[in-house]
N, C-alpha and C positions, 0 to 999 in steps of 0.2 A: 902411657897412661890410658886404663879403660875410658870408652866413652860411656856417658850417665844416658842412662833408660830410666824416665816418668814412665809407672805403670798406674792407672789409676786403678783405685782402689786396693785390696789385699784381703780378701775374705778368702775363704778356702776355695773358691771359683776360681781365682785367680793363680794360685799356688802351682800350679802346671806349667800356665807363661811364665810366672818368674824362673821357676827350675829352667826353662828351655832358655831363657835371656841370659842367665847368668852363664849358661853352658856355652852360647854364643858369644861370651866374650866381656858382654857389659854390667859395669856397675850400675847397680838396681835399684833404683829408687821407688816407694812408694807411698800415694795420699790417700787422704779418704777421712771423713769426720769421727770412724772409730775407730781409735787406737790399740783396744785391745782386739781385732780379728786377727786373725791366726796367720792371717796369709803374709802379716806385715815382718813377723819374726822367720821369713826365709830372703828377706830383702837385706840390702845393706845401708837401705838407712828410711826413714819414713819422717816424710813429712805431713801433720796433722793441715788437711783444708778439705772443702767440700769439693770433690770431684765435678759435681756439676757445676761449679760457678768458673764461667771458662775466661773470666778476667783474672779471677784469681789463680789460675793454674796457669795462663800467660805470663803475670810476671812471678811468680815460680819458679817456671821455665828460664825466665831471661835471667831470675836472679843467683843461681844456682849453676847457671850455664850448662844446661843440662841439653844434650844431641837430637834425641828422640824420644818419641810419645805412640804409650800402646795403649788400646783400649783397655776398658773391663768387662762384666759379663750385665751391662745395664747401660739402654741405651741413653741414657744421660750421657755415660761416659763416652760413648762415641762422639756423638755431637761434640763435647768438647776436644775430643782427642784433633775430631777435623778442624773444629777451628784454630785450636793452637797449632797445628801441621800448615795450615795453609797462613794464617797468618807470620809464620815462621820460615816460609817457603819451603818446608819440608812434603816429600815424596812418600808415597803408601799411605796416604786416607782420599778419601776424594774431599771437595770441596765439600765447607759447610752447607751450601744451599742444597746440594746432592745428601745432605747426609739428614737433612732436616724434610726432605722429599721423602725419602725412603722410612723415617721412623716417627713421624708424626703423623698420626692417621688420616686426616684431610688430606693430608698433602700426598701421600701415599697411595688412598681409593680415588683422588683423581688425577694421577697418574695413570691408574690401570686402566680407567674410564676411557682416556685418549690413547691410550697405544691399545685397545681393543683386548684387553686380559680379563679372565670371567672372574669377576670378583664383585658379592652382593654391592647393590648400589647404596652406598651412604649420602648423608647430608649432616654438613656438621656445622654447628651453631656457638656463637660467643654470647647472644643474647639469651637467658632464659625462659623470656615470656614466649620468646619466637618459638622456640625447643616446646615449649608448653602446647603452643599453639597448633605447632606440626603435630603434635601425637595425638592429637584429635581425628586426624583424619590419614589413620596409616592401620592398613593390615598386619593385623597382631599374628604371632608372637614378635616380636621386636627384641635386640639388644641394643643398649645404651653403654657406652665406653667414653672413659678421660681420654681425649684426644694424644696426650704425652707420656702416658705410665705405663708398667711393663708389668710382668708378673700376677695379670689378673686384678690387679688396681683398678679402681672404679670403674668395676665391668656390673654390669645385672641384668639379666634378661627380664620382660615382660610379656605378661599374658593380656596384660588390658588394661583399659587407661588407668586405674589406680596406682597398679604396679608400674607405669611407663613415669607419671611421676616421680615417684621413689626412687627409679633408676636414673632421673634427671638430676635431680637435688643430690645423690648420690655422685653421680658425674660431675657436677658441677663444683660442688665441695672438695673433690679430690684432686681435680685436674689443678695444675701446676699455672696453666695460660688458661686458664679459664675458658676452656673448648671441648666441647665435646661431639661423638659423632653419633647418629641415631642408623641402623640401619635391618633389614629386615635378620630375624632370625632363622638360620639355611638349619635342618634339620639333617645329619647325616653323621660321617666316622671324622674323625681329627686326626693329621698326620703334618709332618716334617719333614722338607725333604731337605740338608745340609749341602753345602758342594762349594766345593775351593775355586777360581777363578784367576787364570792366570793369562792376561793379555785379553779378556772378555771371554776367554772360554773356558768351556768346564773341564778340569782335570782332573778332578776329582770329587765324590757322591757319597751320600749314605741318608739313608730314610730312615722314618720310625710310627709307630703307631703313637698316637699318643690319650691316655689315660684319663679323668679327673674326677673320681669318684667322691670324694670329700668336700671338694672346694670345685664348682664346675667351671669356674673363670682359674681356675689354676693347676696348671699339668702333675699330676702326682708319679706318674709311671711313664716310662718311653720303653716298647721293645720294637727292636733293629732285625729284618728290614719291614717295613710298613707292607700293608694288604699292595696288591696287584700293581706292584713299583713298577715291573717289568711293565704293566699294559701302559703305564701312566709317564713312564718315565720320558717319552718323546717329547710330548707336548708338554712336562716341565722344565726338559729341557730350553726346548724352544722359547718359554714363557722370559727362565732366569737369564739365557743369552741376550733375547728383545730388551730385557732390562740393562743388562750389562753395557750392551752398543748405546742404546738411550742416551744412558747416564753418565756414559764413557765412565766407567766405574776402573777403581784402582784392584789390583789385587788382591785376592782375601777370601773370604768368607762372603757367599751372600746363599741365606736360608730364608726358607718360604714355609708358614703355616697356612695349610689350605684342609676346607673341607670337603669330602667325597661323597655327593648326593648323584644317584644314578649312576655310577660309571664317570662323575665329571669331576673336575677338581675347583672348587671354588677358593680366588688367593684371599686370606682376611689379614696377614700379617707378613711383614720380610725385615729382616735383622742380619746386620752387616759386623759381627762381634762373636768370639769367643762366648759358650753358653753359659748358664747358671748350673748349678747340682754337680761341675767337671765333666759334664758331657760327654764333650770332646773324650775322654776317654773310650768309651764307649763305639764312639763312632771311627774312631783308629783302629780299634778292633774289629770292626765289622770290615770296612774299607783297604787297612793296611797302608791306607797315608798317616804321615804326619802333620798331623793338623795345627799341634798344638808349636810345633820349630817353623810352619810353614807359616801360621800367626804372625810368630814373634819377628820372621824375614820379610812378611809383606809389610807390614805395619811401621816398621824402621827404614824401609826403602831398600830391602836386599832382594837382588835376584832369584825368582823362586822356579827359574824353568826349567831348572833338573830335579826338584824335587817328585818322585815319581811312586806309586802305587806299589806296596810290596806285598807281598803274603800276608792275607788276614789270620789275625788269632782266634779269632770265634764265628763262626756260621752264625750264628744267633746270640743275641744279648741285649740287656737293658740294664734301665736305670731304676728305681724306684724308692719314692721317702715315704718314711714310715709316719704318719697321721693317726694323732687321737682324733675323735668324736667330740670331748670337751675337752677345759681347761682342768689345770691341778697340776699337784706338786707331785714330779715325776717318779714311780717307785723302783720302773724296771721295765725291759721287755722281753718277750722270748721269738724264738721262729722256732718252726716248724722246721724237722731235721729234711723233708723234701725239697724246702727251699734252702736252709743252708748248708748244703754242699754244692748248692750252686755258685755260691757268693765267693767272689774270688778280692772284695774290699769294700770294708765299712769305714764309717767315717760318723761319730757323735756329734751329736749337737746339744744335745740338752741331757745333761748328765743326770743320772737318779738323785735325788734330793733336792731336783733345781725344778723351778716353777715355767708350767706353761702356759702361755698367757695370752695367746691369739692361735689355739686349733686350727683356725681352717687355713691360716698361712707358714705355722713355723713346722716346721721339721725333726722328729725326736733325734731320728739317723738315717743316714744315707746308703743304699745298699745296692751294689753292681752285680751284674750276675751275666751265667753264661749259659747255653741248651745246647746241647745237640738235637734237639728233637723241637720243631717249632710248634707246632702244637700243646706239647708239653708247656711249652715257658708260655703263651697262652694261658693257657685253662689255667696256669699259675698264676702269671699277672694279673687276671682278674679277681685272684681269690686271696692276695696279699692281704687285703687289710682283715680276713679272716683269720688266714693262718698264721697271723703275727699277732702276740697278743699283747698289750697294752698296761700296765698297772697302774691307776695313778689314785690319790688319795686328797 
């Protein structure tokens, strides 16, 4: 009899773990509060509940009798993937309190604070008038962030008290725990650097530039591998192992967003999960690990020490979603035959005749791509949302 794998959620982020779980052997379960994403009809059975409520995925678990638990590409889903692992005394997540360290922002900038890691100094507040009070007397530009949400969720930068309010009430209306963190705005390039972890060390890498022309709190573009990885890459190393030993951290995935002012790399974000947009694609191509089978073995408790680095498929590649300017009912788009011979897989999301209805967050389609030439995919990725053109009505 297979053993039952809970994967939380089933959007099309997810679609990659399930194909690698089910190829591994297990019967596939998946939850999540919407029933019609797509990821749910490559599963073998789906159960309708909210992924983040991690009582309700506990007895779930018990009552289904179900082996093991994988995350999804949202750190909600982590946090509960760890508590129901550890509550279950299952192997491959780290402990809730470790997972709640790493993806809740306070607890995250002061972490780096004590192990000496360069990352802008925050202050994060549950009280409002306090948050009000602090932004009186702080060197502007400032950003303001929900202390528990992902994906550019109540994030705002400000220029000056006006604006720092806005970005307050903003944070504070969005955040989940009614927390949020205030901290200096670092002027500089944005990058990611991914890498697998096995025993606390790195086995495997891959970096990216990352994008956000649209939406500034939310990544539109990634190309693989990021500016001056090579000069950079020691001391990120250094940074994600000091975390690794720390935290005594389980197997996996642990990816760091930092910003690159002078030559340094400042940390603002770390995520312990399978990405959003299928990533992971992307970065197995650059890298030539399996990211997406080495997932699904750490996060189940299977030994991942022979999993090893093979021959990359692409020198260069990324990711990029295609973004209107406004809302409307979607007519069409086109590319630019430069960029599409690059495109080696799309993926729709908002089909013509269907309505868009939050621009700066949703996605019309998803587009991966490959260069031989880095420069080229450059001077491209910055020019996407030109050379794609848009119809809507």
């Amino acid at each position: 009899m297979k053993k039952r794998l809970l994967i939380l959620n089933g959007s099309f982020c997810e679609i990659t773990l399930i194909k690698e779980a089910k190829k591994l052997g297990y019967y596939v379960i998946t939850t999540g509060n919407m029933p019609d994403l797509i990821g749910h009809s490559y599963a073998d059975e789906y159960i309708c509940a909210d992924y983040s409520d991690k009582e309700k995925i506990l007895e779930i678990v018990k009552e289904k009798e179900i082996d093991r638990i994988v995350s999804c590409a949202n750190d909600f889903g982590v946090l509960t993937a760890c508590y129901v692992a550890e509550k279950m005394g299952w192997s491959g997540h780290d402990s809730y309190e470790t997972a709640v360290t790493l993806h809740h922002k306070d607890k995250f900038k002061e972490f780096t604070y004590k192990n000496d890691i360069p990352s802008p100094r925050s202050y994060s507040f549950r009280d409002k008038d306090l948050a009000l009070e602090h932004i009186k007397n702080v060197e502007y530009p400032i950003i303001v962030k929900a202390n528990d949400l992902t994906g550019g969720k109540g994030i705002l930068k400000a220029e000056n008290l006006e604006e720092a309010k806005i970005a307050v009430d903003n944070a504070f209306f969005k955040s989940r725990d009614k927390n949020i963190v205030i901290e200096p705005y670092i002027e500089g390039t944005q990058h990611t650097i991914v890498t697998f972890l096995v025993d606390r060390k790195i086995v495997a890498y891959s970096s990216c530039n990352c994008y956000s022309p649209i939406n500034p709190y939310l990544i539109q573009t990634e190309i693989l591998p990021a500016d001056d990885i090579d000069e950079l890459k020691d001391e990120l190393f250094g940074i994600i192992e000091k975390i690794a030993t720390k935290l005594n951290l389980a197997d996996g995935i642990l990816a760091l967003q930092y910003i690159k002012k002078n030559g340094k790399p400042y940390i603002i974000e770390t995520m312990r999960r399978c990405f959003g947009n299928q990533f992971l694609t992307v970065v197995g191509m650059e890298s030539g690990f399996p990211w997406e089978e080495a997932t699904v073995r750490a996060e189940t408790g299977m030994d991942c020490s022979g999993l090893k680095c093979g021959v990359p498929k692409a020198k260069y590649c990324g990711h990029h979603g295609i973004m209107a300017t406004r809302n409307g009912i979607v007519k069409g788009y086109s590319i630019d035959p430069s960029i599409e011979k690059h495109i080696f897989q799309k993926i729709e999301m908002i089909k013509p005749g269907e309505r868009l209805n939050d621009y700066m967050n949703e996605r019309i389609a998803y587009i991966w791509y490959t260069y031989e030439d880095r420069d080229e995919m450059i001077q491209a990725a910055k020019s996407f949302n030109k050379l794609i053109k848009i119809e809507l009505e």
